[in-house]
Every structure is written in C-alpha cells, then in structure tokens.
C-alpha positions as CSV (number, residue, x, y, z in Angstrom):
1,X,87.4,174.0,-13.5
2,X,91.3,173.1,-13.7
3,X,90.7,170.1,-15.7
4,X,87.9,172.2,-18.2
5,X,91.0,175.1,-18.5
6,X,93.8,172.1,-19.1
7,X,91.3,170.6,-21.6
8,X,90.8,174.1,-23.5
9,X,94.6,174.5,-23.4
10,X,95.1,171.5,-26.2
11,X,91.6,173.7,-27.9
12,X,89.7,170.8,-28.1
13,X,87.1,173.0,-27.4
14,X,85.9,176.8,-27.5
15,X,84.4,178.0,-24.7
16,X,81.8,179.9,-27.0
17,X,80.9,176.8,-28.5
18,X,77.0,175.3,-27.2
19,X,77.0,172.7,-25.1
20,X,74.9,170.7,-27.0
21,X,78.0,170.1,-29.9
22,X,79.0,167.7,-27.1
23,X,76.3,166.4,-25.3
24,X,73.8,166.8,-27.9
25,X,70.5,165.3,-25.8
26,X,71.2,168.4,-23.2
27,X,68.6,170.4,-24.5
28,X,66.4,167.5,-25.5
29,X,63.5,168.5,-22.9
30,X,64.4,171.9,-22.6
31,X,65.0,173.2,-26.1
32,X,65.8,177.0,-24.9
33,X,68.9,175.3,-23.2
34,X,70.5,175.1,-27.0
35,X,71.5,178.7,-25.9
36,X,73.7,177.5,-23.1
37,X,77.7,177.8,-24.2
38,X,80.8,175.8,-22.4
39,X,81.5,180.0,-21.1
40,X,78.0,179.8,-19.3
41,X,78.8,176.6,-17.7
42,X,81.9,177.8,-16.2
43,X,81.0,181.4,-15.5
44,X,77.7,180.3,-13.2
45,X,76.0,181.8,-16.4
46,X,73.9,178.9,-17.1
47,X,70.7,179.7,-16.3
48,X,69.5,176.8,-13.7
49,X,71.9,177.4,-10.6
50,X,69.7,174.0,-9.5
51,X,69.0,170.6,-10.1
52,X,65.6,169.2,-10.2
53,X,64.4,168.7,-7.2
54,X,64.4,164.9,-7.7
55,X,68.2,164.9,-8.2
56,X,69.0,164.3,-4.3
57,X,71.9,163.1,-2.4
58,X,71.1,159.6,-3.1
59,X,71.7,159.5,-6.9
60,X,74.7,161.8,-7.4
61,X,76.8,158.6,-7.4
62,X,74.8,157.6,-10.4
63,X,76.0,158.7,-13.8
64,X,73.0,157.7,-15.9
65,X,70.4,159.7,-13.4
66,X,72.9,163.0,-13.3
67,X,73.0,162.6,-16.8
68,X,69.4,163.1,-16.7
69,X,68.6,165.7,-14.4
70,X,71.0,167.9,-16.4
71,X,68.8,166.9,-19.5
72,X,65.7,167.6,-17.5
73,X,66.3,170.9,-15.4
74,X,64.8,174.2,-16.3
75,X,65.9,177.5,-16.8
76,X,65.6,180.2,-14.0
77,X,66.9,182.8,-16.5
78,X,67.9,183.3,-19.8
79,X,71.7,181.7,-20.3
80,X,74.1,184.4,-19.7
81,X,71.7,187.1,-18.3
82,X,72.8,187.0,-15.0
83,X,75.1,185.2,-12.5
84,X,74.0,182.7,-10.0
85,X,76.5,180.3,-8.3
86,X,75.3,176.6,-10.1
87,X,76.5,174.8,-6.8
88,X,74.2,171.9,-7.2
89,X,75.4,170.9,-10.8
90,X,78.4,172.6,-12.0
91,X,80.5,169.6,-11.3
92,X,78.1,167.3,-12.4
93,X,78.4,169.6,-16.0
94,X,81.9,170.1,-16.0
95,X,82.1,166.1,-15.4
96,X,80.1,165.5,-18.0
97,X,81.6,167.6,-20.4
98,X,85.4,166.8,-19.7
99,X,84.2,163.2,-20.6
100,X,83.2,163.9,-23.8
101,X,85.4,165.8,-25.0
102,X,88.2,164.2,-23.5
103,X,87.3,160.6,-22.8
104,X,88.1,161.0,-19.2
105,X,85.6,161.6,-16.2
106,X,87.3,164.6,-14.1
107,X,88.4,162.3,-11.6
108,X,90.8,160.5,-13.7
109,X,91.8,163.3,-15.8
110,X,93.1,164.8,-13.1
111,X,94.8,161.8,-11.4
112,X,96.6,161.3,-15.0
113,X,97.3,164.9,-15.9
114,X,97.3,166.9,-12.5
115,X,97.8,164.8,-9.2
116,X,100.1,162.2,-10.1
117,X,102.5,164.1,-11.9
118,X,102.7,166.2,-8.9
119,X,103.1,162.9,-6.8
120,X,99.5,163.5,-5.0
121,X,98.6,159.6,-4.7
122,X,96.3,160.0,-2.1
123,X,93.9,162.3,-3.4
124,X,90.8,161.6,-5.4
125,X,87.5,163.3,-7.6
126,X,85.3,160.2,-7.1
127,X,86.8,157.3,-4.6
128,X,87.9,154.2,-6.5
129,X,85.9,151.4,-5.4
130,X,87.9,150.2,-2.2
131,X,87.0,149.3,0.9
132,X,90.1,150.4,2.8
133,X,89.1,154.4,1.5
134,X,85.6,154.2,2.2
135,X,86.4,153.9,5.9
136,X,88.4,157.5,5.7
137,X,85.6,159.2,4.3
138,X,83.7,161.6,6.6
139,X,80.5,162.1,6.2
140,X,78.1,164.5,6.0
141,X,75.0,164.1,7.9
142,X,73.0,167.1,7.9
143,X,70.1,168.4,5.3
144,X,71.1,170.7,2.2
145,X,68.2,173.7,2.5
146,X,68.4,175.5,-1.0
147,X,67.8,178.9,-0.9
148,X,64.7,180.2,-2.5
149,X,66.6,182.4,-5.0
150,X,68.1,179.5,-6.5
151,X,71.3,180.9,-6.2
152,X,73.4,179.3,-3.0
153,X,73.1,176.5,-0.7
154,X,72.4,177.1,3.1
155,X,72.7,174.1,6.0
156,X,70.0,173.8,8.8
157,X,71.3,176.8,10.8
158,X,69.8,179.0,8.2
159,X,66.8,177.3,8.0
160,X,66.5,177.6,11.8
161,X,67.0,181.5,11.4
162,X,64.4,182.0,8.7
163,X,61.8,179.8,10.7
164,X,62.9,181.8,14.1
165,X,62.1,185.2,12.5
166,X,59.2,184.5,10.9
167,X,60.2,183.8,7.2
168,X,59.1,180.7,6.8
169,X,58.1,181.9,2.4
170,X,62.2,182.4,2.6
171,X,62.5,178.5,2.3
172,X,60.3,177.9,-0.7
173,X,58.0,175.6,-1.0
C-alpha cells in the first residue's frame, strides 16, 4: 500500500482509473473484471477476496503463475459492492501493478525509495537470492484454512473448532 500511495503521489496513476489500462490481459478470462479500478484493489473492493484454488503456497514465488491466477480468478461480487479483506492476492495485485506502472516490483521500489533512504539495510519485500538470508528466514509450517465466506484466512485452530462443534459445511468444500 505505501509504495501504491508514493506511486500516486508523482500521479502516474488515478486511482479511478481500471486496472486493465495497465495490465490489460487482467480481465482476459474474466471480462466483468474490466469493472475493477486501482480504488477497488486497494480498498478490498475487488470483488475476489481469493485466489484460485490452484494458486497455493508453492507457486507464490513464481511471477508468471501469480500473474495468472490474477488473470484467471472470479468474482464473488460485483467490484465495489462490498468489502472483503483480499488477503490472498492483494499483494500479489499491488506487486503487479507498481511494476507496471513504475518499472519496479514492490520489493525494490521500496528498498530504493523507502528503506534505504531511511538506512533500513536489512529489510526486504521478496529475499534477494542469497544463501546467507535464507538461513534467517522462519518458516511457516502449518495449513492456510480459508474461510468459507471468502473473506479472511483462519489457521488449523479454527478448523479444529468448526470440526469440534459440528460445522464441518463452515469449511467449504
């Protein structure tokens, strides 16, 4: 969001503009998603709080398949209808957005414009290919359960509790 509202600050973009001026192929499978402005994306106004359900932790280092999902995901709801937190691809928009209207992925638009002129040098959106970081990074281990309502993102102990009292249809399919 910081580097999207750093971005807009030099209005190299409107944030009532569609998304598709920029990434025109984003509603290439879904054609209603030509409704969907920059002010959905970061408002959780969208319209698909999810990501296909083929989009799983094991591809969101790949560009080219993100890039996809967010061509191929349907709506839930009409773009700006209602709110639902997009945690499982409003970075992966933003990213994507940010790099084409800047040139920049997030991750070095904000080493260039935020961290290092504030002397952060040890902090990163996306590690740099380097051994010597990978061994810091902790990882998460356990399953993401997505909420029925397409709307948050709940770990196991949630899953537990639906199962526990009986709400097994609370998990989705």
């Amino acid at each position: 969001g910081l580097a999207m509202l750093r971005v807009y600050e030099r209005k190299a973009f409107h944030y009532d503009e569609p998304v598709t001026k920029y990434w025109p192929s984003f509603a290439r499978v879904v054609p209603e998603k030509c409704a969907v402005t920059i002010r959905h994306v970061m408002s959780h106004r969208a319209g698909f709080p999810l990501g296909p359900r083929w989009l799983d932790a094991e591809k969101w280092g790949d560009r080219a398949e993100i890039r996809r999902a967010m061509e191929e995901v349907r709506l839930r709801f009409v773009p700006g209808e209602r709110n639902a937190y997009h945690a499982m691809n409003y970075g992966h928009m933003v990213n994507e957005l940010i790099e084409r209207i800047d040139g920049r992925d997030c991750g070095a638009f904000l080493r260039d414009e935020v961290f290092e002129p504030l002397g952060l040098r040890d902090l990163y959106v996306g590690l740099p290919d380097d051994p010597a970081l990978e061994e810091r990074v902790a990882w998460c281990t356990h399953e993401v359960v997505l909420s029925p309502a397409g709307t948050g993102v709940a770990g196991p102990a949630a899953a537990d509790a639906a199962v526990e009292a009986g709400d097994e249809k609370a998990l989705g399919p």
